[in-house]
C-alpha positions in Angstrom: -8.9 -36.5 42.3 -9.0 -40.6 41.6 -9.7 -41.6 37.6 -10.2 -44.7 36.8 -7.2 -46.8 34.5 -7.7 -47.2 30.8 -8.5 -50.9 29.7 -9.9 -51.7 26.1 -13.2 -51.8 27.7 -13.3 -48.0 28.8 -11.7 -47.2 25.4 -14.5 -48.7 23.2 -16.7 -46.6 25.7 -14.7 -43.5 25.6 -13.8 -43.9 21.9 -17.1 -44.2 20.2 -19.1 -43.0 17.3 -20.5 -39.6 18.1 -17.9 -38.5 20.7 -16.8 -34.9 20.4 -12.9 -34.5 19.7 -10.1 -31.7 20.1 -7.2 -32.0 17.1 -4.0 -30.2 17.1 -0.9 -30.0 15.8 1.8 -31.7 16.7 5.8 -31.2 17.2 8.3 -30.4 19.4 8.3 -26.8 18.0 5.3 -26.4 16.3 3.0 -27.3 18.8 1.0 -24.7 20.2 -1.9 -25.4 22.7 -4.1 -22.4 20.7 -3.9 -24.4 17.5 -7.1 -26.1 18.7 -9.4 -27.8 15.5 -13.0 -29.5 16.4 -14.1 -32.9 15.1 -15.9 -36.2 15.6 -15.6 -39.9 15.6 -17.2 -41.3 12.9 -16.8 -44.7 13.1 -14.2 -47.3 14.6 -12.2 -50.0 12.7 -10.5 -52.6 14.3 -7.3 -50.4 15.2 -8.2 -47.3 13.6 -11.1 -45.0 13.1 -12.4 -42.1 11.6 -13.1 -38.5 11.8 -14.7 -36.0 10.0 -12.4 -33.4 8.8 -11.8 -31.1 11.7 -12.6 -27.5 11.9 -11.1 -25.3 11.1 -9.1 -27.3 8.9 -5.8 -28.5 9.0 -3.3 -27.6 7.1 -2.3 -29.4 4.2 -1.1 -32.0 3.2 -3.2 -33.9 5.1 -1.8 -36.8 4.8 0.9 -38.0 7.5 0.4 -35.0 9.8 1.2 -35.6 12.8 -1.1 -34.6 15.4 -3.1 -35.2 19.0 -6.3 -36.2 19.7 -8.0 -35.1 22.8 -11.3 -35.6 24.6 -12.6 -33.8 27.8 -14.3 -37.0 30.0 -16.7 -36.7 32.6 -15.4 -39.4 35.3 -17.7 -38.9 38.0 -20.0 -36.1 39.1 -18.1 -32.5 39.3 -15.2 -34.4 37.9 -14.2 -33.5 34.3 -10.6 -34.4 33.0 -9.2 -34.0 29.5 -6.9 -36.8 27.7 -4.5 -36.7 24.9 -2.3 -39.2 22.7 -0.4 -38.4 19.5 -0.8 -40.0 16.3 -0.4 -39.8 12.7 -3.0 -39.4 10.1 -2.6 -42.9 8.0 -5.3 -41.8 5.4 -7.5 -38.9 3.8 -10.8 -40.6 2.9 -13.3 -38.4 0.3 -16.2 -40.2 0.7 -16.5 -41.7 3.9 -20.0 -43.7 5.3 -20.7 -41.8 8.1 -23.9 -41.8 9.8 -25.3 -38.8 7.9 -24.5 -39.9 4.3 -21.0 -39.9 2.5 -18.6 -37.4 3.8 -14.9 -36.6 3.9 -12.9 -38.5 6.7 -9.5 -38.7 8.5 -8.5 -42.2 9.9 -6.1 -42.0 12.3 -4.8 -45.1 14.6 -7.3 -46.3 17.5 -5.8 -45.3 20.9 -3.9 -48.0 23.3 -4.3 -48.9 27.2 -0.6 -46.7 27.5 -1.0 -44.2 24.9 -3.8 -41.8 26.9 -1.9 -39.0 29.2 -3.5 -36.4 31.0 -3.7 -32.9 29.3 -4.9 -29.1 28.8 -6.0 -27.0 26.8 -4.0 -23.8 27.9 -2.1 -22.1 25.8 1.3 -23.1 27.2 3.9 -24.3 24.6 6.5 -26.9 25.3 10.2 -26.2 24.6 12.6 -28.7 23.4 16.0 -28.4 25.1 18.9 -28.8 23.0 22.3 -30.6 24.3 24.0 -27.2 24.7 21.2 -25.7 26.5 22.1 -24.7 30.5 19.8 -27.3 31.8 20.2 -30.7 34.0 17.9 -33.1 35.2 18.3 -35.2 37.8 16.6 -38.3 39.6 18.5 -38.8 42.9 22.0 -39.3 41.7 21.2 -40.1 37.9 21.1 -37.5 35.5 18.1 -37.9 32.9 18.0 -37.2 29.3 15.5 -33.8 29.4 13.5 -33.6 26.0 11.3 -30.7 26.6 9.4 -28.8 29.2 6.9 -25.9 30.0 5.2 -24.3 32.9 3.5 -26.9 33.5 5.5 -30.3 33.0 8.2 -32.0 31.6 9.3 -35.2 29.4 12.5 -37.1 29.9 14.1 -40.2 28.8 17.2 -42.7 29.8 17.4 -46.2 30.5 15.3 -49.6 31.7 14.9 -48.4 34.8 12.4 -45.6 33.9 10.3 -48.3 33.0 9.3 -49.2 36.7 7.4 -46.1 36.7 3.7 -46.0 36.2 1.4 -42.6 36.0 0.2 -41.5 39.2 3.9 -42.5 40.7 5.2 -38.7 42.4 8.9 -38.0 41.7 11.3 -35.4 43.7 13.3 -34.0 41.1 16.5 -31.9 40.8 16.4 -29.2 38.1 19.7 -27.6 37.1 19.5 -24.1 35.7 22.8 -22.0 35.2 24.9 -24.7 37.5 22.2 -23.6 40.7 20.1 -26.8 41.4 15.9 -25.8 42.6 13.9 -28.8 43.4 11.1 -29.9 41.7 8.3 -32.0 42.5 6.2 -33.8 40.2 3.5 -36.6 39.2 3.9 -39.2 36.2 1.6 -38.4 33.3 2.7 -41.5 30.9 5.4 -43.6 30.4 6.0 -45.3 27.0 8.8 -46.5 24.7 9.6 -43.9 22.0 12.5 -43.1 20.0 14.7 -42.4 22.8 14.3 -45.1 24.7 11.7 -45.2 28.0 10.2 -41.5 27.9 8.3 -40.1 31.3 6.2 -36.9 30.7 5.6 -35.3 34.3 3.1 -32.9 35.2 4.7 -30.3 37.8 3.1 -29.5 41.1 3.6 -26.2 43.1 6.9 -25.2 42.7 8.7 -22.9 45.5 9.1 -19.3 44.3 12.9 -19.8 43.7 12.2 -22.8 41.6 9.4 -21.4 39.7 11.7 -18.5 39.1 14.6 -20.3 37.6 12.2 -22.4 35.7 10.5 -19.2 33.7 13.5 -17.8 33.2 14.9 -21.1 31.5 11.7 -21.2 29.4 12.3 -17.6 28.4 15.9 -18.5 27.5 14.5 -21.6 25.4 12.0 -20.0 23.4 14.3 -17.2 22.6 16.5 -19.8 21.3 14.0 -21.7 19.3 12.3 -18.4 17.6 16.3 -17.1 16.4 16.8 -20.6 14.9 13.6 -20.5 13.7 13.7 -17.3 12.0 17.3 -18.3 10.5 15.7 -21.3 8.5 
């Protein structure tokens, strides 16, 4: 399935008053896919815009939160795909002129040509991975810095030369669980530069059963992790 690339064209079409949007929260281990809150665009400002407050709410404080804003787009006929890119909410507006009289309004930043990624909805959390955690990933013979993952991609930093990449561009991967290495085959999402450096988020394809093994029992491992430190703090 062919979508076409962003440009600021397709953005101010996408991105325009009236357009339906999904919210939700955002982090590394907060972020969970059934945190899902409804809004709409109210208006657009130069490099921000608007939304009404989304529903159910958010919690507070509003301000700063960061979160991800997603719209399902139909491309083409039978072809429906959603997108996603994470931001911060700059201000928390009481009295907002919005189309239907003065009403309360977010305004969040305006997305960027490199900002959109492919997404879901699914309820499918994404794991950090700590240093001492038992995984490796590896491009060819370069191991890459592996910031989190779930069943159904990964992101990873390290280096310029992540930068060639593009989204669409398929990598063969090597994941290392427990010192045994399973394949793992993939398609680039996004690539941007965040605060480590060039980061890649992958969206996994069909994974042999070994693989796909290793890889829920990794995620198991993870989340296990994350919920004792969670419950120690």
């Amino acid at each position: 399935m062919s979508f076409p690339a962003w440009t600021s064209q397709r953005l101010k079409a996408v991105f325009a008053p009236g357009r339906p949007l999904q919210v939700l929260l955002d982090g590394r281990r907060t972020w969970q896919r059934n945190a899902v809150r409804h809004a709409q665009l109210l208006a657009v400002m130069d490099d921000e815009m608007a939304l009404s407050l989304p529903e159910p709410p958010l919690p507070p404080p509003l301000l700063g939160q960061d979160v991800e804003i997603s719209a399902l787009l139909d491309e083409a006929p039978g072809q429906r795909r959603r997108y996603a890119y994470p931001c911060t909410i700059l201000d928390v507006l009481p009295d907002f002129a919005g189309p239907r009289g003065p009403q309360p309004a977010l305004v969040v930043m305006f997305p960027r040509e490199d900002d959109l990624y492919p997404t879901s909805l699914r309820k499918v959390r994404r794991l950090a991975v700590p240093p001492e955690a038992p995984l490796q990933l590896w491009l060819g013979d370069q191991r890459l810095n592996l910031l989190d993952i779930s069943q159904k991609g990964l992101r990873f930093s390290d280096g310029e030369r992540l930068a060639a990449l593009s989204p669409g561009d398929e990598l063969q991967l090597k994941l290392v669980v427990h010192d045994e290495p399973q394949k793992l085959h993939g398609r680039v999402a996004s690539v941007h530069l965040g605060s480590w450096g060039w980061e890649v988020s992958l969206e996994l394809g069909i994974l042999p059963l070994d693989s796909w093994t290793s890889l829920l029992e990794a995620l198991q491992e993870l989340e296990h992790a994350a919920n004792s430190q969670g419950a120690k703090t």
